[in-house]
C-alpha positions in Angstrom: 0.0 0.0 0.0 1.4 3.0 -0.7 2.1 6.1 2.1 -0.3 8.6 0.1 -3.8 6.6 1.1 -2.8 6.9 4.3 -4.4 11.1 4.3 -6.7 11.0 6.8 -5.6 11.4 10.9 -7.6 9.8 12.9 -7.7 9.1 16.8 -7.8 6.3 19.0 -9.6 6.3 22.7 -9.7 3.7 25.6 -12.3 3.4 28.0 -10.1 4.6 31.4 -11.2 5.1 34.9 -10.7 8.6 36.4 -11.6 10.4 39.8 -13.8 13.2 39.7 -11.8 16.3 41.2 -15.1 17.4 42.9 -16.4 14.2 44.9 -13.6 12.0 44.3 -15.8 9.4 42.9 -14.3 7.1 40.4 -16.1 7.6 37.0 -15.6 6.2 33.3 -14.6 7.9 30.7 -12.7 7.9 26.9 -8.7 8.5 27.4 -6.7 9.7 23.8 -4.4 6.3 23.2 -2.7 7.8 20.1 -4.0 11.1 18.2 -3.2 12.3 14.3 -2.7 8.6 13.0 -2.7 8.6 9.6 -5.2 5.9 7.7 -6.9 5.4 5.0 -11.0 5.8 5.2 -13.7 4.1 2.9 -17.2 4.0 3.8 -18.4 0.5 3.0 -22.0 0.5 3.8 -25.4 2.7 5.1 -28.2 1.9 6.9 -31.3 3.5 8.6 -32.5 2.1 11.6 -36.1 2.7 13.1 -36.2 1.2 16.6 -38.6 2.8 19.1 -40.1 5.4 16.7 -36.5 6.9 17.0 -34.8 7.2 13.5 -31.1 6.2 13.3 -28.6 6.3 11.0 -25.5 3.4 11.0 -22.3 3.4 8.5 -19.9 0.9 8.3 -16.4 1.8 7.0 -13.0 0.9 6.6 -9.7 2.1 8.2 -6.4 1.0 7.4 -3.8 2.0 9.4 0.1 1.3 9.4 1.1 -1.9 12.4 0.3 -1.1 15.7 0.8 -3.8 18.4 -1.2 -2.1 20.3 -4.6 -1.9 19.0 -7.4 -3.4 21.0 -10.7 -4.3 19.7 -12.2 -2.5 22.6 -11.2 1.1 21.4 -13.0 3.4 19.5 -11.7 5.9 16.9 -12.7 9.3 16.2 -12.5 10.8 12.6 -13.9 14.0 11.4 -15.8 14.8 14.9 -17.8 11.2 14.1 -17.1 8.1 17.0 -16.1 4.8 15.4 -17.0 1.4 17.4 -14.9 -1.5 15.8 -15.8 -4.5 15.1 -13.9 -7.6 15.7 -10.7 -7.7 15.7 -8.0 -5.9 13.5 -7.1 -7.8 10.3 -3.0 -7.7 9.5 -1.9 -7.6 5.8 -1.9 -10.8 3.8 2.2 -10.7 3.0 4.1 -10.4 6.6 0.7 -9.7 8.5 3.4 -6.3 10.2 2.7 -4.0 7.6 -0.6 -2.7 7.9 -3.9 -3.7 10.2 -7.3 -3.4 8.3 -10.3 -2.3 11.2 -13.6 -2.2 10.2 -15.4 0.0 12.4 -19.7 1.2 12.8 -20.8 4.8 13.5 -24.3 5.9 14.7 -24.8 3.3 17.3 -22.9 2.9 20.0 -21.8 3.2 23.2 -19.2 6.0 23.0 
């Protein structure tokens, strides 16, 4: 794949407990895990949803981002102000499976 797909910067967020500074009740919240990672985006699918008389809209898309170790399927990404829940876990590349990790990923609904 080459470097120039990889134009949009997206953001990656773990779920992290943290004490409120008021009560000091533990409370959870999304923690920044890496921020301006470059990827390539490509929406793959829409859908409306109509559950409880509420209209919804869900997209599923594709990332792909350069080999990160790190990556947990329990993150969420942020792109363009939108949350990202992924789904499943990340797919490596088909030659050395260290070049590049393939997330697909659902906005709309979600728990973030």
């Amino acid at each position: 794949m080459r470097a120039g797909r990889l134009r949009h910067r997206i953001e990656f967020q773990a779920k992290a407990m943290v004490q409120n500074p008021e009560n000091g009740e533990m409370v959870q919240t999304w923690q920044s895990i890496r921020d301006k990672v470059p990827a390539a985006y490509e929406p793959l699918s829409s859908k409306d949803l109509f559950a409880a008389q509420a209209a919804q809209s869900q997209a599923t898309v594709r990332f792909v981002i350069r080999y990160w170790s790190g990556l947990l399927p329990t993150m969420r990404i942020l792109h363009r102000g939108k949350i990202y829940s992924l789904e499943g876990e990340p797919l490596p590349d088909r030659v050395s499976g260290l070049d590049y990790l393939t997330i697909l990923a659902k906005t709309g609904v979600n728990d973030g």
